[in-house]
C-alpha positions as CSV (number, residue, x, y, z in Angstrom):
1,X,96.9,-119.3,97.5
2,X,95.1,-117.4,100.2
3,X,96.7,-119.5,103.4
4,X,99.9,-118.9,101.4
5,X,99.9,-115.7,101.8
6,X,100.0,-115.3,105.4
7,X,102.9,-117.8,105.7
8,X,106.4,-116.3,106.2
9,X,108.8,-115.6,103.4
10,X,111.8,-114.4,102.6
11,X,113.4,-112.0,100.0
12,X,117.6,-111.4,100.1
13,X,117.4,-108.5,102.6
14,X,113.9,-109.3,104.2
15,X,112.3,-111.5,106.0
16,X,108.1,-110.9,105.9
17,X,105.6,-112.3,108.3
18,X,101.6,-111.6,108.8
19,X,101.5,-108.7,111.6
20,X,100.5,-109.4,115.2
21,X,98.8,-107.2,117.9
22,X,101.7,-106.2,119.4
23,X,102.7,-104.7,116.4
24,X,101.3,-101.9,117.1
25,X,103.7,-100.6,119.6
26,X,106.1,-100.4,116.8
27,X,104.2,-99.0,114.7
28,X,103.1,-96.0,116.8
29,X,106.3,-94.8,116.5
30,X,105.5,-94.7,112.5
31,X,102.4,-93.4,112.9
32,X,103.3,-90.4,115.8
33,X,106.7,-89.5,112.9
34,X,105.2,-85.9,111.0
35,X,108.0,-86.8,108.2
36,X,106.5,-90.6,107.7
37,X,102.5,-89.5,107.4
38,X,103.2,-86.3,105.8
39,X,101.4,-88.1,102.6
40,X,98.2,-89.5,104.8
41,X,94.9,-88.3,105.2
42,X,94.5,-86.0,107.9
43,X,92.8,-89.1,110.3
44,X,96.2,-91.3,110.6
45,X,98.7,-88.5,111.3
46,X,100.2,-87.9,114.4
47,X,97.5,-89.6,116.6
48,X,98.8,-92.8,118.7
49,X,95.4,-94.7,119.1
50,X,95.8,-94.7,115.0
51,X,98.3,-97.4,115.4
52,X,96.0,-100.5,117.4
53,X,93.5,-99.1,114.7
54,X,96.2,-99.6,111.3
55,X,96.9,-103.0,112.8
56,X,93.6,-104.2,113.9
57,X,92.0,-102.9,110.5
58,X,95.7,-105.7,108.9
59,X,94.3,-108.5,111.1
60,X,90.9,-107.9,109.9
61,X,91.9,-108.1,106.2
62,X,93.8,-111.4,106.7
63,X,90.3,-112.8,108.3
64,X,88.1,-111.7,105.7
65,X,90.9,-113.1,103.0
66,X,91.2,-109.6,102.0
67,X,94.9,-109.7,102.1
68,X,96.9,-107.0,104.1
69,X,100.0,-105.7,104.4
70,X,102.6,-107.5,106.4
71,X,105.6,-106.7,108.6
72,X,109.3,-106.5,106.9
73,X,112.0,-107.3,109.0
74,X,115.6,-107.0,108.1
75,X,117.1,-110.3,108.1
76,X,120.4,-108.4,108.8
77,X,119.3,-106.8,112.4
78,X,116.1,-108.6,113.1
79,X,114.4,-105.0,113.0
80,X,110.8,-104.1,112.3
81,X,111.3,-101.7,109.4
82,X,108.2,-100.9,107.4
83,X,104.6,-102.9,106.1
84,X,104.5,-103.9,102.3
85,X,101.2,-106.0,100.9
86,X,98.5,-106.6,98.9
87,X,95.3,-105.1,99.0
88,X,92.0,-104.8,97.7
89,X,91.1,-101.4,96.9
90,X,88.2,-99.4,95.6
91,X,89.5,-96.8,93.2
92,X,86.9,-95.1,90.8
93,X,84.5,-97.8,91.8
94,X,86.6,-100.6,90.3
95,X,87.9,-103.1,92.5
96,X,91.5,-103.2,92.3
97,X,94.5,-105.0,93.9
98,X,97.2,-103.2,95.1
99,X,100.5,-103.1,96.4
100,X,101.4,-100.8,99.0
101,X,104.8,-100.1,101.4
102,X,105.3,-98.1,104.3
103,X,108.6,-97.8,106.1
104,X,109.9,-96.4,109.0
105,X,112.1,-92.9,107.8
106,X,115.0,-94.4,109.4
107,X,115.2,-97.5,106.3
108,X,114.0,-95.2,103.4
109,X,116.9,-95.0,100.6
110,X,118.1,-98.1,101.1
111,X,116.5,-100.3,98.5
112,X,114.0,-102.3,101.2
113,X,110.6,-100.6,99.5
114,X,111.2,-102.1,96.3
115,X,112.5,-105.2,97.1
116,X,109.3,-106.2,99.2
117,X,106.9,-104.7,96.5
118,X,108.7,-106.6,93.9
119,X,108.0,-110.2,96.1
120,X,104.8,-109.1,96.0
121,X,104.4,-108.0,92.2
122,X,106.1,-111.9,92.0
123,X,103.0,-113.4,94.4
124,X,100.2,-111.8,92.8
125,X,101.1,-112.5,89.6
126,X,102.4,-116.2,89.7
127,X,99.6,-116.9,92.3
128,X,97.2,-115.2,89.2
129,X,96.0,-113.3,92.0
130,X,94.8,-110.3,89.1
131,X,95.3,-109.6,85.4
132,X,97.3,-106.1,86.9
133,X,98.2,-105.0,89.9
134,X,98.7,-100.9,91.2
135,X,100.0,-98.8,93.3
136,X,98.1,-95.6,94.9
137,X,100.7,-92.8,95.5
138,X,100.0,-89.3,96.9
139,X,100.7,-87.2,93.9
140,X,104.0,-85.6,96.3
141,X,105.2,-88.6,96.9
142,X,108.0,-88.5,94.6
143,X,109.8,-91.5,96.5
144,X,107.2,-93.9,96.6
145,X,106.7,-92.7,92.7
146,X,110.2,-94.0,92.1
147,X,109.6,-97.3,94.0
148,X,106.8,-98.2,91.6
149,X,108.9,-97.6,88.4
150,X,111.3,-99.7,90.2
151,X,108.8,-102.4,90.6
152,X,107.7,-102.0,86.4
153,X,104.8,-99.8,87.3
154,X,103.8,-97.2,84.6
155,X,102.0,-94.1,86.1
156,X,98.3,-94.3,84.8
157,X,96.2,-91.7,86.1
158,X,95.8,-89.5,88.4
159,X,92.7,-89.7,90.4
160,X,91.3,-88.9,94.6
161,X,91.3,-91.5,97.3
162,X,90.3,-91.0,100.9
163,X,90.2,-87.3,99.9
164,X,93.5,-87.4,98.9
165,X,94.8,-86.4,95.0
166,X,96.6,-89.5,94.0
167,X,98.6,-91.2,91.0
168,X,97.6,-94.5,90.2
169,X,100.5,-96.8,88.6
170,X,99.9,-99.8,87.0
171,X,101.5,-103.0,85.9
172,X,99.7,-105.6,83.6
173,X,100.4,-109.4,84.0
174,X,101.5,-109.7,80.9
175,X,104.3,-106.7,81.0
176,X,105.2,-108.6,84.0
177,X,105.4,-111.9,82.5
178,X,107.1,-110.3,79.2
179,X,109.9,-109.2,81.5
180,X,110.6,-112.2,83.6
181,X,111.6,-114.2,81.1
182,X,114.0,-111.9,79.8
């Protein structure tokens, strides 16, 4: 599964492809937006080194086969709109995987979110990548709350990470499973 993952792949809207170095330039403009960290620790926000950092820390993951979030781009403009993945997480010292989304402001609303974390809900699951798979949301984040119900995510908990109080939402392989064969 693992070299898999970091092959390119397509959903109806997206096309999704392992991020590069020069990624970053992009994403500095994500990364220097007050409205897209407003949910971040205090460390990422509004600080344009943070960007070579966010994608060096991607690259790093895909080396140590830690997964990673990867680039979306709109199949429509060719655009760089937003980072969706898997990851492997620490939360309340179990080792979790997750799946976590970031767009740029200018592409919330518009359905893109969900339909990446739904491809990767599909990988991690048919790939039997974990027996469940979650989402870490800042508890404000009503948006991103609304994504993972979209993606058949039931809140769980609520809980800190990286200082920050979070919601953890959860699916279960077998929910999943359940519900793709209806």
């Amino acid at each position: 599964m693992w070299k898999h993952y970091l092959n390119e792949h397509e959903t109806s809207r997206l096309l999704i492809r392992p991020l590069i170095s020069d990624d970053y330039l992009v994403w500095q403009d994500f990364i220097m937006d007050e409205t897209a960290t407003r949910f971040f620790p205090d460390e990422w926000k509004l600080k344009p080194g943070k960007s070579t950092e966010w994608i060096n820390s991607q690259l790093t993951r895909y080396k140590e086969k830690r997964y990673g979030l990867q680039a979306l781009i709109d199949k429509k403009t060719g655009k760089f709109i937003g980072q969706c993945g898997l990851l492997t997480q620490t939360v309340d010292d179990k080792n979790e995987l997750e799946i976590g989304y970031h767009l740029i402001p200018r592409y919330w609303g518009k359905g893109f979110a969900t339909e990446a974390a739904m491809e990767f809900k599909r990988m991690g699951f048919e790939n039997k990548l974990a027996d469940s798979i979650i989402s870490i949301i800042n508890i404000n984040n009503t948006p991103s709350q609304k994504v993972a119900k979209r993606n058949g995510m039931t809140r769980e908990k609520r809980t800190r990470f990286f200082g920050l109080d979070v919601f953890i939402y959860r699916i279960l392989k077998e929910d999943y499973l359940k519900n793709s064969k209806d």
